[in-house]
N, C-alpha and C positions, 0 to 999 in steps of 0.2 A: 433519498428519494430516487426513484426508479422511472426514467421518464423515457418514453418513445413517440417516434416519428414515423409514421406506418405509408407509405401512400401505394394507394391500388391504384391497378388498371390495367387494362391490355396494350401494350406498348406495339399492338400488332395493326389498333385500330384510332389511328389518328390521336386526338384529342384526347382520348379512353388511357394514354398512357403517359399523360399531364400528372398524377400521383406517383409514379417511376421515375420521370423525368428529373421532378425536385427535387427526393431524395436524392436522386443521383449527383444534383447541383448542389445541393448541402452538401454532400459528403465529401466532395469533389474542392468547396471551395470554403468551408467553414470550420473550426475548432470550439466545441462548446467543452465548458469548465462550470460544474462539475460535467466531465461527458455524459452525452446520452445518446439512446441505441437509435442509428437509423436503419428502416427496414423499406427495402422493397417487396413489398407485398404482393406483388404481381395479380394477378386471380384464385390467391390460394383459399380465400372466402373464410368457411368455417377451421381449415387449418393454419389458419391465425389465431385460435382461441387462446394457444398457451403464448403468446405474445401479451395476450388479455389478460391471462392471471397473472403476467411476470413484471407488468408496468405499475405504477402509483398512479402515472399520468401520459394518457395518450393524444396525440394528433394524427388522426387520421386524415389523409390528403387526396381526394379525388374530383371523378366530374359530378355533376349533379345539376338534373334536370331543373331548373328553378324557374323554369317558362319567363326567362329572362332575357337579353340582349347577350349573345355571346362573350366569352368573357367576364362577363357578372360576377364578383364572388362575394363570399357569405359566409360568415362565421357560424356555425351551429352547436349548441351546447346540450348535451344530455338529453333528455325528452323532447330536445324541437329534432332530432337527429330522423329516428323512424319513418316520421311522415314524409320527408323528402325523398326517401331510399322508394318507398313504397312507387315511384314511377323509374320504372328499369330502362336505363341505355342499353345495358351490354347484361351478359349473365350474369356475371361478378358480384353487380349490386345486389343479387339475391344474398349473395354467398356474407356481403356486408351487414345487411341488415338480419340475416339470420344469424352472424357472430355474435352485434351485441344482443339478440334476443335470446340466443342462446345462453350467454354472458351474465346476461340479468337474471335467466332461469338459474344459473348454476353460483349466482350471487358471489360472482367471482367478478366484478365490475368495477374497472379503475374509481381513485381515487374522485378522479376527473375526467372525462373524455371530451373532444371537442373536434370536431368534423369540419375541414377546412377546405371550403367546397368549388370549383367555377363550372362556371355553363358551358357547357363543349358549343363549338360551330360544326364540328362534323366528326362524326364516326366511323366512315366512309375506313375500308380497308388501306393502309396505307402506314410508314414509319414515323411521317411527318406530323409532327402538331401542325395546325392552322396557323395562318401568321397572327391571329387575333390572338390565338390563345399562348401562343407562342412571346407574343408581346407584353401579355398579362404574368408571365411566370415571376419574374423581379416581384410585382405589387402582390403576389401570392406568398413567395418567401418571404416580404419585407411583414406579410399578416403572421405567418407561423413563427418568424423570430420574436415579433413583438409579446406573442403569448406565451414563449421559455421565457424571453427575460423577466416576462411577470410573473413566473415561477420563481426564481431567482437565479438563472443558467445564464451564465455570460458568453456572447456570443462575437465571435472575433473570426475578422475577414482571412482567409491564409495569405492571400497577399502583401495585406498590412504587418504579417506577422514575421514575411522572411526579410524588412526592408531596415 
């Protein structure tokens, strides 16, 4: 099974590069077995499609407007996914929710997909998350580890591993 970890965003603007950031801290700080592919996805939108035919099982990891309390997150699974894309932060999100429509049309669509979402506090230009959302990234990873290891992917700290 072919599993990835995708997170978007513009890392140019605040909170918007909270899906960069993680990957970044997965890949940075975790060994999964069997492995799977983490991807920064940056804004590449619809040039993410072949990421989409080459995965069983994907997590996408972005912001998402959820007219929430900053920081909010939310799991989202297959058909509940669209309707939240459909209110745009950044342009990107176009680029998302026209991959998996694209994806669908071309019935080339993971096994599984699941969209792992939080509520930005600001978009404002700038390299820095917010400290809100910045605080919320642990309780973000600790949601996307929990749905590999309910795949069957064991997920092990690198620090635990060199001691």
């Amino acid at each position: 099974m072919k599993i990835g970890i995708i997170g978007v965003g513009n890392i140019l603007m605040k909170d918007e590069g909270a899906g960069p950031k993680v990957t970044e801290i997965l890949k940075d700080n975790y060994k999964f077995e069997p492995e799977i592919e983490l991807i920064d996805g940056g804004t590449l939108g619809l040039d993410l499609l072949p990421y989409i035919e080459k995965f069983d099982k994907i997590i996408i990891v972005d912001v998402v407007d959820f007219h929430k309390e900053p920081g909010f997150i939310k799991i989202l699974k297959e058909d509940e996914i669209p309707p939240y894309l459909k209110t745009k932060l950044s342009i990107h999100h176009v680029g998302v929710q026209d991959l998996i429509d694209v994806a669908r049309f071309m019935d080339v669509m993971p096994e599984e997909l699941i969209l792992v979402g939080i509520q930005p506090e600001t978009i404002d230009v700038g390299l820095d998350l917010s400290d809100t959302v910045a605080g919320k990234l642990n309780k973000l990873i600790e949601e996307i580890l929990k749905i590999v290891e309910s795949w069957g992917v064991k997920c092990v700290l690198q620090s635990l591993q060199k001691s």
